[in-house]
mmCIF file of the protein (N, C-alpha, C, O) and its ligand, coordinates in Angstrom:
data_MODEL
# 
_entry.id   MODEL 
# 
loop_
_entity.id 
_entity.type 
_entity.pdbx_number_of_molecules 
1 polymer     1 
2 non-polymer 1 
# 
_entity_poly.entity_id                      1 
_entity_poly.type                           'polypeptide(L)' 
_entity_poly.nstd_linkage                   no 
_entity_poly.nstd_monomer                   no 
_entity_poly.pdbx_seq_one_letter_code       
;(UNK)(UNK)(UNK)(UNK)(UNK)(UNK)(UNK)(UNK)(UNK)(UNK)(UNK)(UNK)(UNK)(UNK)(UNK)(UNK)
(UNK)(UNK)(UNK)(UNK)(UNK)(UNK)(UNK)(UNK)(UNK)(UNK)(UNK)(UNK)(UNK)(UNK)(UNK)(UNK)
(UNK)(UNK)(UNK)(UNK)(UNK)(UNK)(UNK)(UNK)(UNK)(UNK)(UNK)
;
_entity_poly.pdbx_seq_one_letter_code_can   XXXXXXXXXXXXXXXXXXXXXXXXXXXXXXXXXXXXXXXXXXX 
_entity_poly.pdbx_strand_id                 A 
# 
loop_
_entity_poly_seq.entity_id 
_entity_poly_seq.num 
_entity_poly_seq.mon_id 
_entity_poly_seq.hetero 
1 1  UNK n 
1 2  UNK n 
1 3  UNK n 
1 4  UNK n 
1 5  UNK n 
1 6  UNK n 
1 7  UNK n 
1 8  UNK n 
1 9  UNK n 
1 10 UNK n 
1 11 UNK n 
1 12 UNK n 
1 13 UNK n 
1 14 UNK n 
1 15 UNK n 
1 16 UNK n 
1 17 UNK n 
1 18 UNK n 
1 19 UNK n 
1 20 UNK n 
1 21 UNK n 
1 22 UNK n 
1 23 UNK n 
1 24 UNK n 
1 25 UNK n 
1 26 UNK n 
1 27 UNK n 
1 28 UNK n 
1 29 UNK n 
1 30 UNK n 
1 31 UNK n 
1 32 UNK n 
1 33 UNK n 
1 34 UNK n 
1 35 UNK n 
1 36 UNK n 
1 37 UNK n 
1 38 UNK n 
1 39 UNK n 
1 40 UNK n 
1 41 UNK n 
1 42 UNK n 
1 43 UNK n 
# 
loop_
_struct_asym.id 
_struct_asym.entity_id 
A 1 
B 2 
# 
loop_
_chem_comp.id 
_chem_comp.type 
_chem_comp.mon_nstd_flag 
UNK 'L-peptide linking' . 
ZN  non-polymer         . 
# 
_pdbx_entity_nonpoly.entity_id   2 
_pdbx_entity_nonpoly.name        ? 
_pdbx_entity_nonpoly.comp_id     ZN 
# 
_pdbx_nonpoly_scheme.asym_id         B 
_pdbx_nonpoly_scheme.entity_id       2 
_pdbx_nonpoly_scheme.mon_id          ZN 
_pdbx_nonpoly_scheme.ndb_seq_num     1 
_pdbx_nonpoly_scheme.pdb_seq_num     101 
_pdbx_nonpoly_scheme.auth_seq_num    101 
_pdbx_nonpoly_scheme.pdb_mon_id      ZN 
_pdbx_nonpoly_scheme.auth_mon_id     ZN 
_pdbx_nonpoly_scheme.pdb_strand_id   A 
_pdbx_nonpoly_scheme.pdb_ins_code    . 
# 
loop_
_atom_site.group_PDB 
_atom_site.id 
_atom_site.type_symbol 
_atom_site.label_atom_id 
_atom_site.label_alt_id 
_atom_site.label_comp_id 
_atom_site.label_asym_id 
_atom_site.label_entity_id 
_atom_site.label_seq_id 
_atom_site.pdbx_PDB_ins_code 
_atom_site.Cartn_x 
_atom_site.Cartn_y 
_atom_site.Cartn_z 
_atom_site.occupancy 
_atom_site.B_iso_or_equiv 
_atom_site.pdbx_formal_charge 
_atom_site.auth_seq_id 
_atom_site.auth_comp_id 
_atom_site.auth_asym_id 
_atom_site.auth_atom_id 
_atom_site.pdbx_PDB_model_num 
ATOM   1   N  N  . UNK A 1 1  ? 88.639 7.462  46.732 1.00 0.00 ? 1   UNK A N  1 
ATOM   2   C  CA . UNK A 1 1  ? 88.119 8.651  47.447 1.00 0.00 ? 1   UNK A CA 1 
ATOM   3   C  C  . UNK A 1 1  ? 88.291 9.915  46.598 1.00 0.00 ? 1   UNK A C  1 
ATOM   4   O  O  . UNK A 1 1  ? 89.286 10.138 45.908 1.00 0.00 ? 1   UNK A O  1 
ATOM   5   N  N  . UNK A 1 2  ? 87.354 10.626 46.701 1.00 0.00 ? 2   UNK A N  1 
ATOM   6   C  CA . UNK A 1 2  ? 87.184 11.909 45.372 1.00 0.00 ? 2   UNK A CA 1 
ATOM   7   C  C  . UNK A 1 2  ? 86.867 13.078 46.589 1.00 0.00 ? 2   UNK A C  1 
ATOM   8   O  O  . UNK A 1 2  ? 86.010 12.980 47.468 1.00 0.00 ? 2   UNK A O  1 
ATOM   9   N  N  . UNK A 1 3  ? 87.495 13.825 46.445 1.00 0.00 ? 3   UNK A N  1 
ATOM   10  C  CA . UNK A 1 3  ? 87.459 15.284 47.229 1.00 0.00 ? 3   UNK A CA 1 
ATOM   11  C  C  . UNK A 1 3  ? 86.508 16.104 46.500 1.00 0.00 ? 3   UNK A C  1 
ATOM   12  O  O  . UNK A 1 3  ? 86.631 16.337 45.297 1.00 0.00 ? 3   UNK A O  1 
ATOM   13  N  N  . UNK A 1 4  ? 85.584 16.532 47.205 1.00 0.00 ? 4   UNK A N  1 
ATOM   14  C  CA . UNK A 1 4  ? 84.946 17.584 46.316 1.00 0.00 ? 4   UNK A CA 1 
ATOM   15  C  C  . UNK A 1 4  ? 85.515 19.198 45.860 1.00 0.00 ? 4   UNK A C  1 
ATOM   16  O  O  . UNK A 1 4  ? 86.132 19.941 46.623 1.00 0.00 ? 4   UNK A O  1 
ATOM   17  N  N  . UNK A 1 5  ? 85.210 19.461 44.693 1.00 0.00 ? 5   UNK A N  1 
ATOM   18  C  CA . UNK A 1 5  ? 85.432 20.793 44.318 1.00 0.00 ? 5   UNK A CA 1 
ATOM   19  C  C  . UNK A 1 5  ? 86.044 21.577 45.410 1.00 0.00 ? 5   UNK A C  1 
ATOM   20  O  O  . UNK A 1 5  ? 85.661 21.072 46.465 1.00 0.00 ? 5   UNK A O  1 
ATOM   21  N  N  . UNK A 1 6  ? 86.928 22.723 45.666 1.00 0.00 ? 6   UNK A N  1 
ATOM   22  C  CA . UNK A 1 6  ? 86.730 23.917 46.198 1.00 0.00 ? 6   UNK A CA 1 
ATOM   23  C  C  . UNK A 1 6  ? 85.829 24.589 45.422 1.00 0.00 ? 6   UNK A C  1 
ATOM   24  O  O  . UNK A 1 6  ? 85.500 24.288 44.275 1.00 0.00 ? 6   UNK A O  1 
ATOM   25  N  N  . UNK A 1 7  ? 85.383 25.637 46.168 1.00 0.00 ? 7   UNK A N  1 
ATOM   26  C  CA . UNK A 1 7  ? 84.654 26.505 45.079 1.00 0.00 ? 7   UNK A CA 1 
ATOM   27  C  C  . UNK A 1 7  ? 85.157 28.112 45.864 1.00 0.00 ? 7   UNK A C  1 
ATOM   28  O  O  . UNK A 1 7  ? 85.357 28.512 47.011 1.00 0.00 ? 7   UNK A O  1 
ATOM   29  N  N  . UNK A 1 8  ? 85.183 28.430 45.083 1.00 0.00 ? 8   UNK A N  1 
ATOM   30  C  CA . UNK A 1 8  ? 86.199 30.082 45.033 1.00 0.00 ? 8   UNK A CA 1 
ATOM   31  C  C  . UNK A 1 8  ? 85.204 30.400 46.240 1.00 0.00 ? 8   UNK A C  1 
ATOM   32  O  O  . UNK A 1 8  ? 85.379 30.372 47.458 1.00 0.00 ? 8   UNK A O  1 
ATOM   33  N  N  . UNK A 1 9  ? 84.052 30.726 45.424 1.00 0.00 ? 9   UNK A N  1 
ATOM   34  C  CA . UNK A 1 9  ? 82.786 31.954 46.170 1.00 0.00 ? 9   UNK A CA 1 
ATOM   35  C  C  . UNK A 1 9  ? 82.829 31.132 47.620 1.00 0.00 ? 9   UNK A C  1 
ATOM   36  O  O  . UNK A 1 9  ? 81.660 31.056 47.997 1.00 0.00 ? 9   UNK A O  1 
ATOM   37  N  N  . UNK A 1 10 ? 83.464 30.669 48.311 1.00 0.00 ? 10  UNK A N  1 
ATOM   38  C  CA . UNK A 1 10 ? 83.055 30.362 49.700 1.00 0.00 ? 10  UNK A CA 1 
ATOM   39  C  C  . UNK A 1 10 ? 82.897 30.906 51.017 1.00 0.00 ? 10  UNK A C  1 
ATOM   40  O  O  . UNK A 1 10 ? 82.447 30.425 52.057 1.00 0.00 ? 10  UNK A O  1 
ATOM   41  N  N  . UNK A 1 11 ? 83.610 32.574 50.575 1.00 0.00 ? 11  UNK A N  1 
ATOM   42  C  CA . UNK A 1 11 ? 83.270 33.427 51.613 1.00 0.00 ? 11  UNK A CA 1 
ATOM   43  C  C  . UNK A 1 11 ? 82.059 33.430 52.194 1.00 0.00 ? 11  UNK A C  1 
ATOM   44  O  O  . UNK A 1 11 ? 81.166 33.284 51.359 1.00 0.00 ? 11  UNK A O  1 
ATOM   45  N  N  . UNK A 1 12 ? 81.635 33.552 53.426 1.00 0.00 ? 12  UNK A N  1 
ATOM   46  C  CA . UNK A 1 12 ? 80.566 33.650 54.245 1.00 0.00 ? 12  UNK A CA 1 
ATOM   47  C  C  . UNK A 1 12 ? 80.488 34.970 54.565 1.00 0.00 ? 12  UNK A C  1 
ATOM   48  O  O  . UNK A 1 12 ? 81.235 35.645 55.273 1.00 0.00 ? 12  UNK A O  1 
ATOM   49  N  N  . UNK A 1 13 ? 79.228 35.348 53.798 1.00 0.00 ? 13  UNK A N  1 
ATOM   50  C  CA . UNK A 1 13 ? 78.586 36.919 53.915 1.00 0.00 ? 13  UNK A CA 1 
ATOM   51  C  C  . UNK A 1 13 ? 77.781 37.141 55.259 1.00 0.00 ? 13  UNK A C  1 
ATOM   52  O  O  . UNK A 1 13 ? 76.690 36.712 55.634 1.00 0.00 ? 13  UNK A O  1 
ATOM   53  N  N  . UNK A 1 14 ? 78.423 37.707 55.659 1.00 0.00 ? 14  UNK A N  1 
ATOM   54  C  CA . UNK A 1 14 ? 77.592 38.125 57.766 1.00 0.00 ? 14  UNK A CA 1 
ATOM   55  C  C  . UNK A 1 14 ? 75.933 38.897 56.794 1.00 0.00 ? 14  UNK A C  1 
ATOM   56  O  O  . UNK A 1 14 ? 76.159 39.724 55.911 1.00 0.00 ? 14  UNK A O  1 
ATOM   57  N  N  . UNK A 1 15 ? 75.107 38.679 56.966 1.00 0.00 ? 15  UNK A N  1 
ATOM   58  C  CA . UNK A 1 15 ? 73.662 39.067 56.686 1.00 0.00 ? 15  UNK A CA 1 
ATOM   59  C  C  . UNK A 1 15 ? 73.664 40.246 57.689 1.00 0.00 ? 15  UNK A C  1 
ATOM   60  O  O  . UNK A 1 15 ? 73.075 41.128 57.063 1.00 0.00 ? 15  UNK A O  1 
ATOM   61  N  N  . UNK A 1 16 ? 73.890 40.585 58.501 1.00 0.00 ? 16  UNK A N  1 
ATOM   62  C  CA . UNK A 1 16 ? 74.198 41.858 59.897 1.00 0.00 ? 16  UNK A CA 1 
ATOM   63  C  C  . UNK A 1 16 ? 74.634 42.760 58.553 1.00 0.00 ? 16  UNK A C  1 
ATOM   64  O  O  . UNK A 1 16 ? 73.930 43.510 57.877 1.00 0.00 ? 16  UNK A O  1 
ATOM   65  N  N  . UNK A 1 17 ? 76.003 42.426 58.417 1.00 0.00 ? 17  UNK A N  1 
ATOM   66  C  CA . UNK A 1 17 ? 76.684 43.951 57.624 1.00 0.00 ? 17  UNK A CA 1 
ATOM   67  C  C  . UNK A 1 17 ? 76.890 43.245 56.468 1.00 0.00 ? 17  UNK A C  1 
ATOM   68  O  O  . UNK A 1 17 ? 78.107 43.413 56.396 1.00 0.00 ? 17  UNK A O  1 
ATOM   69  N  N  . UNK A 1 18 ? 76.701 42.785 55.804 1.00 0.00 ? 18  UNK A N  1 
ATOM   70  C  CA . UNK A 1 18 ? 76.993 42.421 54.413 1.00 0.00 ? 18  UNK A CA 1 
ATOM   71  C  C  . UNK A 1 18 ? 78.321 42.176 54.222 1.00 0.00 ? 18  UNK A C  1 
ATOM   72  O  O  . UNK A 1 18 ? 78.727 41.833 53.111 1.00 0.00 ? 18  UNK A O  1 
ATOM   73  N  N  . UNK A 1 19 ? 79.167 42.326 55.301 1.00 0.00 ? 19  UNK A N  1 
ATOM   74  C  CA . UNK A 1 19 ? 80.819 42.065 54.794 1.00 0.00 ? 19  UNK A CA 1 
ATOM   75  C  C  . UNK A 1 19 ? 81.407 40.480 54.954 1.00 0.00 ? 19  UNK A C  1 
ATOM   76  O  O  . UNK A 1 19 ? 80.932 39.650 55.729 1.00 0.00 ? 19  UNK A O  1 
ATOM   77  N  N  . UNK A 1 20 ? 82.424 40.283 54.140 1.00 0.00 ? 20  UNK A N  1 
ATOM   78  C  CA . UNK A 1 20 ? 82.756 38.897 54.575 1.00 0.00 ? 20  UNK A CA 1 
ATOM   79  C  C  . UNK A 1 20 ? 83.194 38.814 56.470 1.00 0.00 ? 20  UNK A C  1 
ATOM   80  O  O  . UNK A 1 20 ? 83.746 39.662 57.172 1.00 0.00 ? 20  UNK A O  1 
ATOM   81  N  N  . UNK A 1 21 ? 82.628 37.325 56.845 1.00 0.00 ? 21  UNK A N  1 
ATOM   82  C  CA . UNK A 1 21 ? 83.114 36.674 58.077 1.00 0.00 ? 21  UNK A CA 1 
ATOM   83  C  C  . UNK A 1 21 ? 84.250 37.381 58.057 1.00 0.00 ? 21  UNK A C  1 
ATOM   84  O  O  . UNK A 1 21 ? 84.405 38.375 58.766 1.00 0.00 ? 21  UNK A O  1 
ATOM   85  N  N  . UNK A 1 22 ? 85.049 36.979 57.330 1.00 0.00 ? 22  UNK A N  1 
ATOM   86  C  CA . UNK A 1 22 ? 86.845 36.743 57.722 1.00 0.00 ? 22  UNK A CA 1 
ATOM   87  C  C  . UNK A 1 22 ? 87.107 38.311 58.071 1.00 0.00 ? 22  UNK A C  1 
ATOM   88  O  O  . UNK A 1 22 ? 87.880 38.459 59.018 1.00 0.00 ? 22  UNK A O  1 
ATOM   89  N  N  . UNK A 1 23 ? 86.658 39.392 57.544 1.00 0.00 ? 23  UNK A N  1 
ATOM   90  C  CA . UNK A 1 23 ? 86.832 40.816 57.568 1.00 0.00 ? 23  UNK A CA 1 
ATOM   91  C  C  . UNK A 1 23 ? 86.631 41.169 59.093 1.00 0.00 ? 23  UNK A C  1 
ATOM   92  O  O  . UNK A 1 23 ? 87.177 42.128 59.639 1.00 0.00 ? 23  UNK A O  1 
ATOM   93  N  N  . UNK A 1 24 ? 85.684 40.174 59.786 1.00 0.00 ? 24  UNK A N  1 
ATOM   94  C  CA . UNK A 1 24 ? 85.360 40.697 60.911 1.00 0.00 ? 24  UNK A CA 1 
ATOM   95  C  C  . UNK A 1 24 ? 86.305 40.081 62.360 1.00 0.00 ? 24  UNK A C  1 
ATOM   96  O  O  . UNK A 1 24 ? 86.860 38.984 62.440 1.00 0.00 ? 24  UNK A O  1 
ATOM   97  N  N  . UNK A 1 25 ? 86.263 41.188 63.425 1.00 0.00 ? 25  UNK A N  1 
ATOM   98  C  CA . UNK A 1 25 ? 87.061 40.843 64.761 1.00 0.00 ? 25  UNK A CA 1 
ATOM   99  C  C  . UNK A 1 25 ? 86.054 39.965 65.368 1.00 0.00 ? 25  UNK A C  1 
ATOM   100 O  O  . UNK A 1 25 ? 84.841 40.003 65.162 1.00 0.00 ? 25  UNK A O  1 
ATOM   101 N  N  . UNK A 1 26 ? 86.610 39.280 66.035 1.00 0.00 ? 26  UNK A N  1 
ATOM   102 C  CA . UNK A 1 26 ? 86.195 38.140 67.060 1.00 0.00 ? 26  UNK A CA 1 
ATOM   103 C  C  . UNK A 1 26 ? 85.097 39.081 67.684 1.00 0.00 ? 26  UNK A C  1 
ATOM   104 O  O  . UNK A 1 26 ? 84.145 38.502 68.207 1.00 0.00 ? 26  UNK A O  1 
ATOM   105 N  N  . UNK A 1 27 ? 85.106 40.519 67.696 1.00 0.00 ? 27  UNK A N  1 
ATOM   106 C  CA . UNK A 1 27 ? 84.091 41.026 68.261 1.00 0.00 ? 27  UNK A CA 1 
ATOM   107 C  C  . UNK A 1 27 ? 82.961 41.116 67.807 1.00 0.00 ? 27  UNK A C  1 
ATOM   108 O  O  . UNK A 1 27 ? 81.929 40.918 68.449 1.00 0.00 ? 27  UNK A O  1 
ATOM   109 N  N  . UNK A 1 28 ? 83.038 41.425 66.650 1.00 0.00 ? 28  UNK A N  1 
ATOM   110 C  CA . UNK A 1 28 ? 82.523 41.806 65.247 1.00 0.00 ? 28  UNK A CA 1 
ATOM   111 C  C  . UNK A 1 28 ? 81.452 40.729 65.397 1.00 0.00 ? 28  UNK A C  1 
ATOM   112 O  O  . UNK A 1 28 ? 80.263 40.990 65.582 1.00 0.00 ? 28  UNK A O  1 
ATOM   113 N  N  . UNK A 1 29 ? 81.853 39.759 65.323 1.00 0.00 ? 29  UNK A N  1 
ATOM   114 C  CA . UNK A 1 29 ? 80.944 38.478 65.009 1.00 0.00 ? 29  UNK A CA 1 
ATOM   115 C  C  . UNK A 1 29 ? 79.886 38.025 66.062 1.00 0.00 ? 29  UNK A C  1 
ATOM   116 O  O  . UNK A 1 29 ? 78.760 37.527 66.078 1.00 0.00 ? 29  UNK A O  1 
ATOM   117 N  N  . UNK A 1 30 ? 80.994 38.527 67.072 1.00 0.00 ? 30  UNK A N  1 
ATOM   118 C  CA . UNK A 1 30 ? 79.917 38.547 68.220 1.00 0.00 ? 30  UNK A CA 1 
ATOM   119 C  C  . UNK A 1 30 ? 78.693 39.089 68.213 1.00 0.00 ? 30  UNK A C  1 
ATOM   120 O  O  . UNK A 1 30 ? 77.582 38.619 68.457 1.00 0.00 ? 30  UNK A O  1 
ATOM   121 N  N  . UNK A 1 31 ? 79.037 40.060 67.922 1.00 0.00 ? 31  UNK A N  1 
ATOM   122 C  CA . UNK A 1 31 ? 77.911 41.218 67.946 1.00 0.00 ? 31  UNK A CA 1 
ATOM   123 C  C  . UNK A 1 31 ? 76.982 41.123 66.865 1.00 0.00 ? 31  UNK A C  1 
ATOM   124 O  O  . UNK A 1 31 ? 75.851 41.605 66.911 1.00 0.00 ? 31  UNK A O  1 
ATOM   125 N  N  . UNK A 1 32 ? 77.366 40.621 66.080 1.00 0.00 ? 32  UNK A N  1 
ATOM   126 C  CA . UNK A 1 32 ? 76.562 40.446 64.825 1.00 0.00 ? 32  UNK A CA 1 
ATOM   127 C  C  . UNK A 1 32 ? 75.736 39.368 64.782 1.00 0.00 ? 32  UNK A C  1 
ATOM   128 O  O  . UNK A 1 32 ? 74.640 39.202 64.248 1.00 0.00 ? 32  UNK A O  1 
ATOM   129 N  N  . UNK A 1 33 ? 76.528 38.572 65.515 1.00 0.00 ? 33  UNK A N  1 
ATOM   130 C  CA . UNK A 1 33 ? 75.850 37.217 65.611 1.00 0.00 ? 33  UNK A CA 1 
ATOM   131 C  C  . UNK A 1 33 ? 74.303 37.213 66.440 1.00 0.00 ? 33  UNK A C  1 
ATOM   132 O  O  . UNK A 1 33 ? 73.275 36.574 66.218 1.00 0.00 ? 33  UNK A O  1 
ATOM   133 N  N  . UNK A 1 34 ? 74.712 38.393 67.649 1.00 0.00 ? 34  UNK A N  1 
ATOM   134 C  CA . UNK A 1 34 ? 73.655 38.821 68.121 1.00 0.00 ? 34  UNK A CA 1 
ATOM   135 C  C  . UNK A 1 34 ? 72.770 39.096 67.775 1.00 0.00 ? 34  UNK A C  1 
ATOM   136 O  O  . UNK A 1 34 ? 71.757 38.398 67.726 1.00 0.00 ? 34  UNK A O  1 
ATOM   137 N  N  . UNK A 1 35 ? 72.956 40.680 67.286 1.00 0.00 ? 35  UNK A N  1 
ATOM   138 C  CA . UNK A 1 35 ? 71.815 41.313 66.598 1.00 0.00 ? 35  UNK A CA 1 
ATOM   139 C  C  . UNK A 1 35 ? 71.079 40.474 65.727 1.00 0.00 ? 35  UNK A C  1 
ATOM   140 O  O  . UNK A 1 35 ? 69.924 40.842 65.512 1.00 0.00 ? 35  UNK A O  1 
ATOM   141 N  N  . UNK A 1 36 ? 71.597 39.086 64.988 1.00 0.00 ? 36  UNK A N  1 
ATOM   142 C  CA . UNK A 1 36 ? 71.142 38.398 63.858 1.00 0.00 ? 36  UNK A CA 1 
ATOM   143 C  C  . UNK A 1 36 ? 69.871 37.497 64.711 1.00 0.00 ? 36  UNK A C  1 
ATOM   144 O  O  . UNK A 1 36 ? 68.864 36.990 64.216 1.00 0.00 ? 36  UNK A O  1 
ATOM   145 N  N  . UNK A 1 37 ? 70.249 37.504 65.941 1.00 0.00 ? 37  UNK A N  1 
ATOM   146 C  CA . UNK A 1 37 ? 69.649 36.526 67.011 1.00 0.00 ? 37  UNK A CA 1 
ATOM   147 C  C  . UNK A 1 37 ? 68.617 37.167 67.581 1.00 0.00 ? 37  UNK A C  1 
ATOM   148 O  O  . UNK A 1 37 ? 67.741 36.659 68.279 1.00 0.00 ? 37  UNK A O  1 
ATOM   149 N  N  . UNK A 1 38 ? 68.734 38.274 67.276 1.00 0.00 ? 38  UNK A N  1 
ATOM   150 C  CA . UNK A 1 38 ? 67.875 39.465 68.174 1.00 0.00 ? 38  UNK A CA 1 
ATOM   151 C  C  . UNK A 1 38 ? 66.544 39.720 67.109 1.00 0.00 ? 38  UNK A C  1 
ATOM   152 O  O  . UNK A 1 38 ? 65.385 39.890 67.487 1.00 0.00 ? 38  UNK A O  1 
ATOM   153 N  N  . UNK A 1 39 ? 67.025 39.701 65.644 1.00 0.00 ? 39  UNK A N  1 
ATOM   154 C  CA . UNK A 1 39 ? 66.290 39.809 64.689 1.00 0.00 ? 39  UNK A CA 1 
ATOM   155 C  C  . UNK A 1 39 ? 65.290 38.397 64.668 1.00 0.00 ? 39  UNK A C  1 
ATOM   156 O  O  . UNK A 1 39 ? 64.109 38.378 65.014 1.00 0.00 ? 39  UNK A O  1 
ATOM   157 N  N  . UNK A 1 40 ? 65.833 37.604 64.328 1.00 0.00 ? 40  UNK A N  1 
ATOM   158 C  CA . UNK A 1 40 ? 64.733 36.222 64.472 1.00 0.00 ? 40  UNK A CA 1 
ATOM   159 C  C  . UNK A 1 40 ? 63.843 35.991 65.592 1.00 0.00 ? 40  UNK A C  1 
ATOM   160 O  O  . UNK A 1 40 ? 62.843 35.284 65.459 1.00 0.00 ? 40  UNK A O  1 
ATOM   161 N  N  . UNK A 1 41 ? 64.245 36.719 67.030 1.00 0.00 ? 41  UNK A N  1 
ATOM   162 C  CA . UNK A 1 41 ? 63.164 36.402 68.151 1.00 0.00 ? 41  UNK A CA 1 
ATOM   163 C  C  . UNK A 1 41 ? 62.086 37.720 68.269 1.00 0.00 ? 41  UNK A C  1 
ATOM   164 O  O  . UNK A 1 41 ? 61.277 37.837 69.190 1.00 0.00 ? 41  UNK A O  1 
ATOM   165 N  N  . UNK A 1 42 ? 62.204 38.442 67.432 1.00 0.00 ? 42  UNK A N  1 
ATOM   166 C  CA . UNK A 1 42 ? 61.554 39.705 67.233 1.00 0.00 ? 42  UNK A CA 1 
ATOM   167 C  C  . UNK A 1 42 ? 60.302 39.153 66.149 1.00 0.00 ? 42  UNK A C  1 
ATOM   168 O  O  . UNK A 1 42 ? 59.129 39.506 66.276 1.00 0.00 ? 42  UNK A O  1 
ATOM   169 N  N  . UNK A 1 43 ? 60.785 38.240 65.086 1.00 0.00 ? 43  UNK A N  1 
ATOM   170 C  CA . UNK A 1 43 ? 60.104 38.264 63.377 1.00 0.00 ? 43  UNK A CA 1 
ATOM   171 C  C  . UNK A 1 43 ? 59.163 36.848 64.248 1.00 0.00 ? 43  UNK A C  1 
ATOM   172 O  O  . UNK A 1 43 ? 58.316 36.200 63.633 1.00 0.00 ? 43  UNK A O  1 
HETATM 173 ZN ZN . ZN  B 2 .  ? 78.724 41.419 60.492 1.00 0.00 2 101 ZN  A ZN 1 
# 
């Protein structure tokens, strides 16, 4: 069994605010997650 790589760059960039996931409050994400949701049923 072979584990794959870590790879450093694995932060997840929120597309909402450009900041990393991890930076954000449980609220944060919420909300972002939204607006991200709000954007695709609009386009
Ligand atoms: Zn965000």
């Amino acid at each position: 069994m072979t584990e794959p790589p870590k790879s450093e760059g694995s932060e997840e960039i929120c597309p909402n605010c450009k900041k990393p996931i991890k930076e954000h409050s449980p609220e944060q994400v919420m909300e972002c997650t939204r607006k991200l949701q709000e954007d695709k049923s609009q386009a």
